[in-house]
C-alpha positions as CSV (number, residue, x, y, z in Angstrom):
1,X,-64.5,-40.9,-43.8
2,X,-63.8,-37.3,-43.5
3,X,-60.9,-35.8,-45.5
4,X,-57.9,-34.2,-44.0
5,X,-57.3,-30.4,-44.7
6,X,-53.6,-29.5,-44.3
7,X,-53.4,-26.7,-42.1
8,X,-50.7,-24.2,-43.0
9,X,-48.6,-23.1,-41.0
10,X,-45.7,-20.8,-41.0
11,X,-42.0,-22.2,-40.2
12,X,-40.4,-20.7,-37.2
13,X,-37.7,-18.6,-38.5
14,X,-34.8,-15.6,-37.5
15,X,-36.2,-12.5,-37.6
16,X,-34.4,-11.2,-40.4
17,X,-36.3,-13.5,-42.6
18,X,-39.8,-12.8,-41.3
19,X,-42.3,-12.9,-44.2
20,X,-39.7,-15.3,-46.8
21,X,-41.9,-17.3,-49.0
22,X,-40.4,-20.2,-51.9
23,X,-42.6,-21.4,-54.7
24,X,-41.6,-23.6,-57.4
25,X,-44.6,-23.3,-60.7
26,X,-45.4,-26.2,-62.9
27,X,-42.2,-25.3,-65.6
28,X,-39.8,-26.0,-61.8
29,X,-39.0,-21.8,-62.0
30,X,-38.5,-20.8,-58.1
31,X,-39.8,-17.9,-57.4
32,X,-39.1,-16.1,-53.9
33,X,-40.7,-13.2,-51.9
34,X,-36.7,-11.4,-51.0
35,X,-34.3,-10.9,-53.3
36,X,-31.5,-13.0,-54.3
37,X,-29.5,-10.2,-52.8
38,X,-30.6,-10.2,-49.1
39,X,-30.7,-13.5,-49.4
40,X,-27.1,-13.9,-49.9
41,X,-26.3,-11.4,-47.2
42,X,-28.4,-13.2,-44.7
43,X,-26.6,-16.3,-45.4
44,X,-22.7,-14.6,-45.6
45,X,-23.3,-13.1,-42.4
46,X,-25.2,-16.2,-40.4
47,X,-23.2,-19.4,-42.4
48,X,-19.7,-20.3,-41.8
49,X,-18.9,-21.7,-45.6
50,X,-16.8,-25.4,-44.4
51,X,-15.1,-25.6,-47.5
52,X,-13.3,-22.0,-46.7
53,X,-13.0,-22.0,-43.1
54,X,-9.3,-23.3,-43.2
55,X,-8.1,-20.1,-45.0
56,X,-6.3,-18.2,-43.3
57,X,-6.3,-15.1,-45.6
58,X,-9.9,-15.2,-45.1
59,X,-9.9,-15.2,-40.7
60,X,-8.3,-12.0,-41.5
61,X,-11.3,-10.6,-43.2
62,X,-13.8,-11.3,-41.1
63,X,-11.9,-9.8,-38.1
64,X,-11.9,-6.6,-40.0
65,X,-15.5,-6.6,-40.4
66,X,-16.3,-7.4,-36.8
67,X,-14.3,-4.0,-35.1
């Protein structure tokens, strides 16, 4: 029987993370293509947190932000 290659293929993903890449070497460090930085951004703009969203000092924030 033949072997199986795994084909790689890239995940869809949103545009503003076009070209992310995770690795994790054989001591479990991950390493990452972006920043932790942009990262972070991507994910504060894009990700409601749940265990914030009842605070109400923080509604006010983001409708600062958005004019």
């Amino acid at each position: 029987m033949a072997k199986k290659t795994k084909k790689e293929e890239n995940p869809k993903v949103n545009p503003e993370l076009d070209g992310f890449k995770m690795n994790i070497n054989s001591f479990g460090e991950i390493s990452s293509s972006f920043s932790i930085d942009k990262i972070n951004d991507f994910l504060n703009k894009n990700v409601d947190d749940k265990k914030l969203k009842d605070r109400e000092d923080l509604q006010d924030i983001k409708k600062d932000k958005k004019k």
